[in-house]
VOBA-1610 file (N, C-alpha, C; in pm, whole numbers, padded with zeros to 5 digits, always signed):
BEGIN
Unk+06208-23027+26396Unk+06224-23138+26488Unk+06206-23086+26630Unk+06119-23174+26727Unk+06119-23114+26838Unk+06239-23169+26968Unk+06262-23076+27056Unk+06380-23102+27167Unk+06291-23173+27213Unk+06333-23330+27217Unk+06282-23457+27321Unk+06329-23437+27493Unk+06437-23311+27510Unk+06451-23306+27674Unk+06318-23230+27718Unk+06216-23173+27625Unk+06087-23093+27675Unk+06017-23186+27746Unk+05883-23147+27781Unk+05821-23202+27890Unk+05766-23329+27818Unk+05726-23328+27669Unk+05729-23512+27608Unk+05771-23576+27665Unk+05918-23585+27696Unk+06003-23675+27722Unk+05951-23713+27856Unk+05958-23665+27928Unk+05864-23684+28092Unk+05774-23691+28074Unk+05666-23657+27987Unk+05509-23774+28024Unk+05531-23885+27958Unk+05614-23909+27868Unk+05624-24032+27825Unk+05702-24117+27918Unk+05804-24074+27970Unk+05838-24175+28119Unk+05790-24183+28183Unk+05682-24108+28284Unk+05569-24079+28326Unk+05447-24195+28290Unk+05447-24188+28163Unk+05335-24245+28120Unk+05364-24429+28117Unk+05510-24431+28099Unk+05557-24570+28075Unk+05598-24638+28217Unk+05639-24581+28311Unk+05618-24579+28430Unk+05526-24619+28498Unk+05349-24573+28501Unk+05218-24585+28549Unk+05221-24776+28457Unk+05241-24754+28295Unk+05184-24895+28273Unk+05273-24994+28337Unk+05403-24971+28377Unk+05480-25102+28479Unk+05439-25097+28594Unk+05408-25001+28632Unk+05358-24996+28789Unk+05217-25087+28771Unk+05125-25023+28692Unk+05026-25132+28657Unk+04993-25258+28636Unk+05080-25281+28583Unk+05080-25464+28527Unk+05268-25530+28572Unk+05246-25441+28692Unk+05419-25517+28776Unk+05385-25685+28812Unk+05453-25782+28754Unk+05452-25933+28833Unk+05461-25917+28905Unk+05616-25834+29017Unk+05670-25883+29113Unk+05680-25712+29193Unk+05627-25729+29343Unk+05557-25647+29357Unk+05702-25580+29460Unk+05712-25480+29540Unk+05806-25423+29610Unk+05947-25440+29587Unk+06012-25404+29683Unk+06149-25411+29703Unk+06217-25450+29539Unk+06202-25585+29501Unk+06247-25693+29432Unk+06196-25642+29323Unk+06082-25585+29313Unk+06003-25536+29196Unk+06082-25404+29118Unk+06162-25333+29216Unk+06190-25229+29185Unk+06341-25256+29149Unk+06389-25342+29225Unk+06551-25431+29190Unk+06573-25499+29067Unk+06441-25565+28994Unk+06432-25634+28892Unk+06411-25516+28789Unk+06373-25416+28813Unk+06326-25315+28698Unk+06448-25238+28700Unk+06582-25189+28796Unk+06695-25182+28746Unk+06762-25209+28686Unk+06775-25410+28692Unk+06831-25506+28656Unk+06834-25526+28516Unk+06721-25450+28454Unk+06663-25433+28341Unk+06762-25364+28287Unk+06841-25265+28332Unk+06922-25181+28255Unk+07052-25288+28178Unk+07122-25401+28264Unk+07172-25477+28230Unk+07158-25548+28096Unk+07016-25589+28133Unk+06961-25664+27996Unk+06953-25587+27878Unk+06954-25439+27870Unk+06931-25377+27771Unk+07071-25298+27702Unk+07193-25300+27772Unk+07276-25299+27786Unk+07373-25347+27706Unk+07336-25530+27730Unk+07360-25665+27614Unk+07363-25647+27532Unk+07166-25581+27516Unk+07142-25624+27393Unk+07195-25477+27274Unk+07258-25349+27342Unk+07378-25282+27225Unk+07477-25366+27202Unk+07541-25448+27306Unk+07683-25506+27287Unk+07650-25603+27184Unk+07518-25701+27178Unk+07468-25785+27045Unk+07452-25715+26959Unk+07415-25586+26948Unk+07382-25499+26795Unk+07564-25469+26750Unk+07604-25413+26858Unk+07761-25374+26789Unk+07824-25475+26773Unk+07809-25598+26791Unk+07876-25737+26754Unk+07830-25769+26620Unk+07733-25772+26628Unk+07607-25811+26523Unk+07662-25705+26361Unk+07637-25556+26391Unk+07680-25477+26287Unk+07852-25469+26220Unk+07925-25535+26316Unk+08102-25511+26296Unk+08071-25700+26233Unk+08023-25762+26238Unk+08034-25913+26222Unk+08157-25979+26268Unk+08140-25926+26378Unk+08268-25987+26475Unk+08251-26120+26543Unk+08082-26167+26505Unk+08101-26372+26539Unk+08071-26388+26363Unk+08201-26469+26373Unk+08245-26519+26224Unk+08130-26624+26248Unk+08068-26691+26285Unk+07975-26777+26259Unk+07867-26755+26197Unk+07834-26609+26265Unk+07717-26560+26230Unk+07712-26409+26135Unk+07836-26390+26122Unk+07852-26268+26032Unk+07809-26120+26041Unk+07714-26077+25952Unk+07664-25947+25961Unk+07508-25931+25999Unk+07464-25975+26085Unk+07334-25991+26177Unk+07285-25887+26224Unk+07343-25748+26256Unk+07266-25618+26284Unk+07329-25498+26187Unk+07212-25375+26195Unk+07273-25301+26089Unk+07313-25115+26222Unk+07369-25044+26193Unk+07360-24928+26294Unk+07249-24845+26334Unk+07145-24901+26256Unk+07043-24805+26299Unk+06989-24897+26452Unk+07028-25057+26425Unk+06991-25133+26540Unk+07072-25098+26609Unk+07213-25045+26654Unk+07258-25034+26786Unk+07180-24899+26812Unk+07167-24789+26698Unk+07061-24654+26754Unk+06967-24698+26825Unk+06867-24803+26780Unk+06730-24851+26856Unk+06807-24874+26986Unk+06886-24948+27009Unk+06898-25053+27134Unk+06958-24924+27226Unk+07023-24828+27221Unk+07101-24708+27317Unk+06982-24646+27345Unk+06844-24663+27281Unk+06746-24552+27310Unk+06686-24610+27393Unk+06648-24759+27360Unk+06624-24867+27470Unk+06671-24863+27628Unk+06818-24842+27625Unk+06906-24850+27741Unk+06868-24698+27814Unk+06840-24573+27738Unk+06810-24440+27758Unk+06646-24449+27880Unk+06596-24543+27771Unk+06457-24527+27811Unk+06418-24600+27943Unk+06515-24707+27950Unk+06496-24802+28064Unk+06573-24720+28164Unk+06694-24657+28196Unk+06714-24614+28265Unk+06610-24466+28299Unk+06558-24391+28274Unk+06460-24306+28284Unk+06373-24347+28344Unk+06307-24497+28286Unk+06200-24533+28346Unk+06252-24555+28523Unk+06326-24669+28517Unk+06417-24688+28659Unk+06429-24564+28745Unk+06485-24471+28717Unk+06533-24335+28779Unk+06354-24276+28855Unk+06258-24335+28772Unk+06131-24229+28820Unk+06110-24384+28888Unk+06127-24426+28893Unk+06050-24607+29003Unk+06128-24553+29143Unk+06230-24484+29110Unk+06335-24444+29271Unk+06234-24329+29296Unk+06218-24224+29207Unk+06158-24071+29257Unk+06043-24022+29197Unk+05951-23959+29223Unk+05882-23910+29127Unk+05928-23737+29083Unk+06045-23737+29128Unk+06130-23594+29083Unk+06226-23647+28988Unk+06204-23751+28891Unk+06317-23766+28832Unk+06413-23648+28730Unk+06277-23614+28668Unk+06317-23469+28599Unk+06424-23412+28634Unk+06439-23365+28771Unk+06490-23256+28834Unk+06629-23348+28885Unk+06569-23440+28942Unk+06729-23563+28967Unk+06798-23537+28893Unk+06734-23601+28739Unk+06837-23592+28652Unk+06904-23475+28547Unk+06823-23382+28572Unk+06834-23244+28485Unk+06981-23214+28596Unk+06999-23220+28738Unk+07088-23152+28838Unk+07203-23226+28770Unk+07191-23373+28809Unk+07303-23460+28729Unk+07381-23396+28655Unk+07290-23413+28515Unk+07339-23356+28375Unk+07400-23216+28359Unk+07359-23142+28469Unk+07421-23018+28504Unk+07555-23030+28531Unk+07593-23088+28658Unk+07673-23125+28725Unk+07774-23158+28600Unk+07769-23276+28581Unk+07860-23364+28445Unk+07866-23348+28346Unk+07795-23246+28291Unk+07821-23132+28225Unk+07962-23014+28231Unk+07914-22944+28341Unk+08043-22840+28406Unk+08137-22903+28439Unk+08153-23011+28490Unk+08279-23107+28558Unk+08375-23140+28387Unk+08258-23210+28292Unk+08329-23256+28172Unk+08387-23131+28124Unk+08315-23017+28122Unk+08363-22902+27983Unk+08473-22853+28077Unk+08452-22831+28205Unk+08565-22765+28261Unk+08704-22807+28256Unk+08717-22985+28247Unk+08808-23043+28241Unk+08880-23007+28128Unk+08818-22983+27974Unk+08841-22973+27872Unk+08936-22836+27835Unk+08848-22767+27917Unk+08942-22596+27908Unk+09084-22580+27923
//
């Protein structure tokens, strides 16, 4: 199996990135506010898969299974990535420092 933090993972945000930039409706500022906003929407739609898989609307019962909340967190993964490189084209490194950071802060706490 290959480590998806390798450079895949960045041309494929990279790459998914160029096609929104490409075929954006809504162009500046708002364009880039609405493609955050996106994280929200994708967000939902785990809280509908983990509703959906626990059948916690008695109306509607057992409507998602766990591999759908897996899809939908990769969703939320991917949209935020995409977002993060619409702010920088250093996202890599943005977010590699991050993950550093909140990394040492979490494990240290733990010790």
């Amino acid at each position: 199996m290959s480590d998806q933090t390798t450079p895949e993972l960045w041309t494929a945000v990279d790459d998914l990135w160029e096609w929104l930039e490409t075929n954006r409706p809504v162009e500046g500022r708002e364009g880039v506010l609405l493609r955050i906003l996106k994280l929200s929407e994708e967000a939902g739609e785990v809280a509908e898969a983990v509703i959906g898989a626990t059948g916690q609307n008695v109306r509607k019962g057992v409507t998602h299974t766990w591999d759908d909340v897996q899809s939908e967190l990769c969703d939320v993964v991917i949209t935020a990535l995409v977002a993060l490189r619409t702010l920088t084209p250093e996202a890599r490194e943005v977010f590699g420092r991050h993950l550093k950071r909140v990394r040492e802060r979490s494990l240290a706490s733990s010790g």
